[in-house]
C-alpha positions in Angstrom: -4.9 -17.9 5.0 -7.3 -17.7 2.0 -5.6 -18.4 -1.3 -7.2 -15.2 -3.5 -8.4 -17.5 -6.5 -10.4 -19.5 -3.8 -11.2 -15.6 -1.8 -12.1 -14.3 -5.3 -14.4 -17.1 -6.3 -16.0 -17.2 -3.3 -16.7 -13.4 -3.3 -18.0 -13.2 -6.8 -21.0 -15.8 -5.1 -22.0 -14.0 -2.7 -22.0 -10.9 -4.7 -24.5 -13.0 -6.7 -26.6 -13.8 -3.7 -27.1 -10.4 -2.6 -27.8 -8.6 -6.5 -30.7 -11.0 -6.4 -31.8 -10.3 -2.7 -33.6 -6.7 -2.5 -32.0 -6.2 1.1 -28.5 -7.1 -0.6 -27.8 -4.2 -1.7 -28.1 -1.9 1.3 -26.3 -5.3 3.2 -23.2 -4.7 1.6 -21.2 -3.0 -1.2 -21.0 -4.8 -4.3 -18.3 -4.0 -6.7 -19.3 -3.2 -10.5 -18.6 -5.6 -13.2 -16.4 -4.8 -16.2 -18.1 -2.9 -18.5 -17.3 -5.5 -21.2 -18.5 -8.2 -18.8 -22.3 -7.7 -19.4 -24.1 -5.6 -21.9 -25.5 -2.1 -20.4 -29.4 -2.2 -18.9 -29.8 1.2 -20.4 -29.0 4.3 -22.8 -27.0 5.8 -19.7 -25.1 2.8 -18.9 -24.3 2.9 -22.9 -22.7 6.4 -22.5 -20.6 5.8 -19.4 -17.2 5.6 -20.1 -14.5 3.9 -18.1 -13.1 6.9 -16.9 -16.3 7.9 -15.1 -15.8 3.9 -14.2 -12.5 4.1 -12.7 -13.8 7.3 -11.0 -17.2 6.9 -9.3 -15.5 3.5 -7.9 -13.5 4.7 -5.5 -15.1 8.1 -4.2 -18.0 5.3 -3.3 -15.7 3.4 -1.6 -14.6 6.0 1.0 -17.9 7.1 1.7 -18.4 3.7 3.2 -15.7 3.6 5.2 -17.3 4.0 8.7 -16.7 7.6 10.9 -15.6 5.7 13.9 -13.0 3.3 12.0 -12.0 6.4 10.1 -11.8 8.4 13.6 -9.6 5.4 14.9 -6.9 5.2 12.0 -6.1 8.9 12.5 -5.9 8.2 16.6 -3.3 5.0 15.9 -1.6 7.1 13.8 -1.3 10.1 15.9 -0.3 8.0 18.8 2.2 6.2 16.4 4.4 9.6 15.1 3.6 11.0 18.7 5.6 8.0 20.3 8.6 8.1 17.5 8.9 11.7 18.4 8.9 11.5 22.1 11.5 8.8 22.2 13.8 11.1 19.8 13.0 13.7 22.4 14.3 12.0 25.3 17.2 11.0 23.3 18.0 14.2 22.0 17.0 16.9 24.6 16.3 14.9 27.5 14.4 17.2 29.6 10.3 17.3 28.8 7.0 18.7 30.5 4.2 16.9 30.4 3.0 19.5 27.3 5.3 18.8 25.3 4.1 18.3 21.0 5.1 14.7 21.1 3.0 14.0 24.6 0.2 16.0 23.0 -0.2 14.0 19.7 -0.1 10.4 21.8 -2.5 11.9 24.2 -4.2 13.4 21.1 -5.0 10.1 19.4 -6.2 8.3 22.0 -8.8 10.7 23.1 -9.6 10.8 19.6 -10.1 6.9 19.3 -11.2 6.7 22.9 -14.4 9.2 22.0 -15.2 7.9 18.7 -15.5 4.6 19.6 -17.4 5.9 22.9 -19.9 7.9 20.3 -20.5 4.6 18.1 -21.2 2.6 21.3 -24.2 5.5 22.6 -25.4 6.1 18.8 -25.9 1.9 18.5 -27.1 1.8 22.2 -29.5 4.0 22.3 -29.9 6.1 18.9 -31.2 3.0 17.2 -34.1 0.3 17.5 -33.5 -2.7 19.5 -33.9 -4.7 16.5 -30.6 -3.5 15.0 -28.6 -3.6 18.4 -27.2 -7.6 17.5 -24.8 -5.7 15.2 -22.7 -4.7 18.0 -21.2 -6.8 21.1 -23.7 -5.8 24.2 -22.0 -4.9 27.8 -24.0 -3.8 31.1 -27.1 -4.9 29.7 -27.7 -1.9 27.7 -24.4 -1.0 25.9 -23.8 -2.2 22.2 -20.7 -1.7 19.7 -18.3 -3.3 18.0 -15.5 -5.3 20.2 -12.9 -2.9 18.5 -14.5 -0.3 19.9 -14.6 -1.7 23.6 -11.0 -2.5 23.1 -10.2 1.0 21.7 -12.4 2.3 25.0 -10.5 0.6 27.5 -6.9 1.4 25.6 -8.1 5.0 26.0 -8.4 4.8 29.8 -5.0 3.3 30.2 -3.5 5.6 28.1 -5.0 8.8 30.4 -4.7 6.7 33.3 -0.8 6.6 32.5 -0.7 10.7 32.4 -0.6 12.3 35.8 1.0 8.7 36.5 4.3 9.3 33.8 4.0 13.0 34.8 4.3 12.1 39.1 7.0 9.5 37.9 9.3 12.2 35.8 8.8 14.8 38.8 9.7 12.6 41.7 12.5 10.3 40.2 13.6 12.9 36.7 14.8 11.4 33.3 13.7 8.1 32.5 17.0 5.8 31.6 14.3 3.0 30.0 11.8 2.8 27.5 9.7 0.2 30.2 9.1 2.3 33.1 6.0 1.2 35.1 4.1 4.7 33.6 5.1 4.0 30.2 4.2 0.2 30.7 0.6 1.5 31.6 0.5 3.3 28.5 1.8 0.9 25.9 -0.7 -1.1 27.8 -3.4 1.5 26.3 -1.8 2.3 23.2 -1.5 -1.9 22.2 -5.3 -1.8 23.5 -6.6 1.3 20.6 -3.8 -0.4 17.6 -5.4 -4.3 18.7 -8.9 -2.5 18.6 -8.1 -0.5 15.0 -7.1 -3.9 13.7 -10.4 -6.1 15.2 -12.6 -2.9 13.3 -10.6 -3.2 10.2 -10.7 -7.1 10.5 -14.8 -7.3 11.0 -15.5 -4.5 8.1 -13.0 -6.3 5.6 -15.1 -9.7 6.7 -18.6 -7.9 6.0 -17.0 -6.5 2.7 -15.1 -9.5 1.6 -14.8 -7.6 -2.2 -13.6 -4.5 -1.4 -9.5 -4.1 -1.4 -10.2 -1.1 0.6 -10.5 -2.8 3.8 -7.9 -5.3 3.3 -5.2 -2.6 2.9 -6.5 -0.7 6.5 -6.4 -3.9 7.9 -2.7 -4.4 6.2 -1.7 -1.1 7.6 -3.2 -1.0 11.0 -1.6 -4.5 11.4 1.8 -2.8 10.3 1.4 0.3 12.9 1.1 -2.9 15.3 4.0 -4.8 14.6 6.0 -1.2 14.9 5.0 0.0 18.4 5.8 -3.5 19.7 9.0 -3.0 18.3 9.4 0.1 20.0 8.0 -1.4 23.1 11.4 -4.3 22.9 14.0 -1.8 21.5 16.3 -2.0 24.4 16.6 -6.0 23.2 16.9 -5.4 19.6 19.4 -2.2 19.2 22.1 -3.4 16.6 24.6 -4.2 18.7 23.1 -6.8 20.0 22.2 -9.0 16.8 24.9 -11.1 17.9 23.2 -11.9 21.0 20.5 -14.9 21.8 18.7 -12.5 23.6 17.4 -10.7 20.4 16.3 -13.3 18.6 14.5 -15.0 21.6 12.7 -12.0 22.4 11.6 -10.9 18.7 10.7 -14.4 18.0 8.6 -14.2 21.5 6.9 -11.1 19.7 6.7 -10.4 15.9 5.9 -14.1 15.1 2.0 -13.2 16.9 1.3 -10.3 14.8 2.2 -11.3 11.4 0.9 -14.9 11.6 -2.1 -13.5 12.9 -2.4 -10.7 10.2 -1.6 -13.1 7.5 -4.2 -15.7 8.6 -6.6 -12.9 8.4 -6.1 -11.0 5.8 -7.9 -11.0 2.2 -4.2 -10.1 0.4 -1.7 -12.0 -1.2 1.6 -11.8 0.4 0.3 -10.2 3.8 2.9 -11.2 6.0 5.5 -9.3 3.7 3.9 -6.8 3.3 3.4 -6.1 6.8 6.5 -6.6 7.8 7.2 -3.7 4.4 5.0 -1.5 6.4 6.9 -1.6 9.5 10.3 -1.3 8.2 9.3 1.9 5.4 8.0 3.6 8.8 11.0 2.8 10.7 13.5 4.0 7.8 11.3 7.4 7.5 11.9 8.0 10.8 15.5 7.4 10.5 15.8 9.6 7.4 13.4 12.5 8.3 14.2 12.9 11.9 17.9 14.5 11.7 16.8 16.8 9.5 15.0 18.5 12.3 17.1 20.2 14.7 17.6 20.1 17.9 20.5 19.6 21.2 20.0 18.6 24.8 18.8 20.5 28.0 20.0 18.1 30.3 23.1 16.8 31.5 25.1 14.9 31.5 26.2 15.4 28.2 28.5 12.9 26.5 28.9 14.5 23.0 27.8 17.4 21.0 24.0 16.8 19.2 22.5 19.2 17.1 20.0 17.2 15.2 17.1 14.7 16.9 18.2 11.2 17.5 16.2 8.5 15.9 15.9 5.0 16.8 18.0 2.1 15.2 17.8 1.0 11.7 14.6 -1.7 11.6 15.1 -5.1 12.2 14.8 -6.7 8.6 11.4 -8.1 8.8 10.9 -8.7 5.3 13.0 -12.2 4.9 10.9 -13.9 8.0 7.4 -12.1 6.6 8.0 -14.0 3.0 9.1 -17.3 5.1 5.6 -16.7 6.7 3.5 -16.5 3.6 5.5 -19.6 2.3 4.5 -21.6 5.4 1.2 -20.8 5.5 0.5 -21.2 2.2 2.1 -24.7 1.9 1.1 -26.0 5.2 -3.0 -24.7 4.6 -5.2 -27.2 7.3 -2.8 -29.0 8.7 -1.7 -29.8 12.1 -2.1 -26.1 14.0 1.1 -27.5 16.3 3.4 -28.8 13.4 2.9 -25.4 11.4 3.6 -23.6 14.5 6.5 -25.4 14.9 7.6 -25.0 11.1 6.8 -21.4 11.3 9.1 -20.8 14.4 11.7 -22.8 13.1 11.6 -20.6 9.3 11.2 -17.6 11.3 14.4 -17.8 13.5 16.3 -19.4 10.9 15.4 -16.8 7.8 16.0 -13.8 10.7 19.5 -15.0 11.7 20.2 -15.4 8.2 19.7 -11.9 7.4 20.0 -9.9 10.5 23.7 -11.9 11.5 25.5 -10.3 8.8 23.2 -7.0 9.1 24.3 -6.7 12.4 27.9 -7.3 11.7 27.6 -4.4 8.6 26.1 -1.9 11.1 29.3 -1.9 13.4 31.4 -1.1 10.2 32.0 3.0 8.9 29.0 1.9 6.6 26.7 1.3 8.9 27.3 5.0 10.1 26.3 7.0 7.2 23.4 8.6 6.6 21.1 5.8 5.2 21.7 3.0 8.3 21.7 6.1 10.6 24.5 4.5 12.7 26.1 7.5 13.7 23.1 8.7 15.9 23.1 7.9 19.9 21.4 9.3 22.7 23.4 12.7 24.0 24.8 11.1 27.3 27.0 9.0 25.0 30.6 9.5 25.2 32.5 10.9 22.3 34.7 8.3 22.0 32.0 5.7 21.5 31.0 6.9 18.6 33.9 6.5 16.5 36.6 3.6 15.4 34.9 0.7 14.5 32.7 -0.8 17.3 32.3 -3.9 18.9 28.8 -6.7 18.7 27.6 -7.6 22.1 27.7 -11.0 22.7 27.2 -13.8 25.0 30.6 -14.8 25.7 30.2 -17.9 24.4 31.4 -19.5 21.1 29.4 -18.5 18.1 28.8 -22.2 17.7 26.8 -21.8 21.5 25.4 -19.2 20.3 23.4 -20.9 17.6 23.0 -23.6 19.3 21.6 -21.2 22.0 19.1 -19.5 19.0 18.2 -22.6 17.3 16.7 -24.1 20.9 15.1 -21.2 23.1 14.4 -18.3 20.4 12.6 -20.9 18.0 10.5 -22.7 21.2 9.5 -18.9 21.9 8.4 -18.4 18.3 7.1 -21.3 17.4 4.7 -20.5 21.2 4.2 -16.9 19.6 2.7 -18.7 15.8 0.5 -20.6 17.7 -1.3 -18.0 19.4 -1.1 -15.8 16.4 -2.9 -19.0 14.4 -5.2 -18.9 16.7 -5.6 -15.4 17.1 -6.0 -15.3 13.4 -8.7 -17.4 13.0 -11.0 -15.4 15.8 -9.9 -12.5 13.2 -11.2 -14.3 10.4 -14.7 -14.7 12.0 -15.1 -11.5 13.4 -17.8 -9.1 12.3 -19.3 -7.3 14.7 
């Protein structure tokens, strides 16, 4: 991870080594100065004021950002809002067609992100001269793109491979009773591929445009949207009631510690870790919030209780406490040992998430933890009536607490402290990537 004094320094250099180069400045976009920081080269530079500053600035900035990258962010999130909605579908009315809205803004945003990045790869292959064809990664001989793009491509034929495949599945065996059927394996398989690729494009444009915030904040985000759909793909380990369980905190350590390790190696921003982990949990709690206000009651039986508003998912896991614990460790433990910050990183990780998410857990089975803001009192329509009152009961191993930790502090932070690892190194290819 870049310290931003060292990141700043080191971008106000190479600013300086393209102003002086002609082909600099069509290379890459170079930020204006304060207009105290040099005198002006002309009358008109004299008369500018800093509003038309502050104006021209960023309306330059978003011209730059490239059609296909742009293309991809509305795919990813698509896809992302599509998902949400389909799961509260199944939770809320049960039965679906294969042209339902939900299936139709999933399906939406990958064909979106699937031809885009297919359009970049023809325009570079063969709508350009050779010469300018190293800027992408070449395949077959004569294909050239970026390797978001590929990714993004293949993500895109999962994701309509998974289609008639989901649709066969829901006609020959009816309602799915898990989020990880083999269909819907396929096609998190193709959505992880189009999120992985938005993040590799937004990774090699911040890298080419080291001074431009821009791109560090669509790399922030797309890394966020990341880090939410694989907690959607593990939500059968994570619901609240088991936060008492070893089981959740070996399988989100297994996961989360990947992404945002990887993210905040990566990324140009101070603090990216938490705010990643920010960005997950503020799209989570929207969809908590804004879903029930939509109505809606099931079409299938059997039914366990009366619903007349769309289920969301659970309250999000608290992220935030483990992200800052990431930025700490990384920012302390800057070239050393890859293996002995993994292993601190796990370690902070599990330890910060059990901290937090123990007690969370504990405050979701109370009346509290029903109302409106922990959206506690929303389950999927088959569940009995009486469930969902009284107070409720944690799942737990039927061990001792004491085992329990025990339990946590040996497998969850090995699988962690595995998952850092490959997000160091994974962050580090980020880093280099450019093409």
């Amino acid at each position: 991870m870049v310290h931003p004094h060292n990141a700043r320094a080191g971008d106000d250099a190479s600013t300086q080594e393209h102003e002086d180069s002609p082909s600099g400045r069509q290379a890459r976009y170079i930020p204006h100065r304060p207009l105290s920081a040099a005198p002006p080269h002309s009358p008109r530079d004299m008369a500018t004021t800093l509003a038309d500053h502050a104006a021209a600035q960023p309306a330059s900035r978003v011209r730059d950002i490239p059609w296909h990258l742009t293309a991809v962010v509305i795919g990813a999130a698509s896809i992302l809002i599509g998902i949400l909605w389909d799961i509260s579908w199944h939770r809320t009315i049960g039965r679906d067609t294969f042209w339902t809205p939900a299936h139709m803004a999933v399906y939406f945003g990958g064909t979106l992100a699937g031809l885009s990045c297919g359009a970049r790869v023809l325009l570079e292959s063969f709508g350009r001269t050779d010469s300018t064809m190293i800027q992408g990664v070449r395949l077959w001989k004569y294909f050239s793109g970026p390797i978001g793009g590929w990714i993004c491509i293949w993500g895109a034929f999962a994701m309509l491979t998974s289609a008639p495949f989901d649709d066969w599945w829901h006609n020959a065996y009816g309602l799915d009773v898990e989020i990880l059927s083999p269909p819907h394996v396929v096609l998190l398989i193709g959505i992880a591929g189009i999120l992985i690729g938005a993040q590799a494009m937004a990774a090699a444009a911040q890298n080419r445009e080291g001074s431009s915030p821009l791109y560090a904040n669509i790399f922030l985000v797309s890394s966020g949207v990341l880090v939410t759909m694989a907690s959607v793909a593990i939500t059968e380990y994570t619901f609240p009631m088991r936060s008492h369980q070893s089981i959740f905190y070996i399988v989100t350590g297994a996961v989360y510690p990947t992404i945002l390790v990887s993210a905040a190696t990566a990324s140009r921003l101070s603090w990216p870790a938490t705010r990643i982990a920010f960005v997950y949990m503020a799209i989570m709690a929207l969809q908590v919030w804004i879903l029930p206000l939509i109505p809606g009651s099931p079409l299938l039986g059997p039914i366990g209780h009366e619903v007349t508003r769309m289920v969301p998912l659970p309250f999000p896991v608290l992220l935030v406490v483990p992200g800052i614990a990431i930025d700490l460790v990384l920012r302390s433990m800057k070239n050393r040992n890859p293996w002995l910050t993994s292993l601190l990183l796990g370690f902070c990780f599990v330890g910060s998430l059990v901290l937090v998410q123990w007690p969370f857990g504990s405050l979701q089975a109370t009346e509290l933890g029903r109302s409106a803001f922990f959206g506690g009192s929303h389950d999927d329509y088959s569940t009995p009536a009486e469930f969902l009152v009284g107070p409720r009961q944690l799942w737990t191993d039927g061990k001792t607490v004491v085992s329990t930790l025990i339990g946590i502090a040996t497998s969850a932070v090995l699988a962690a402290t595995l998952s850092s690892r490959l997000g160091l190194a994974r962050g580090a290819w980020l880093r280099r990537v450019v093409r």
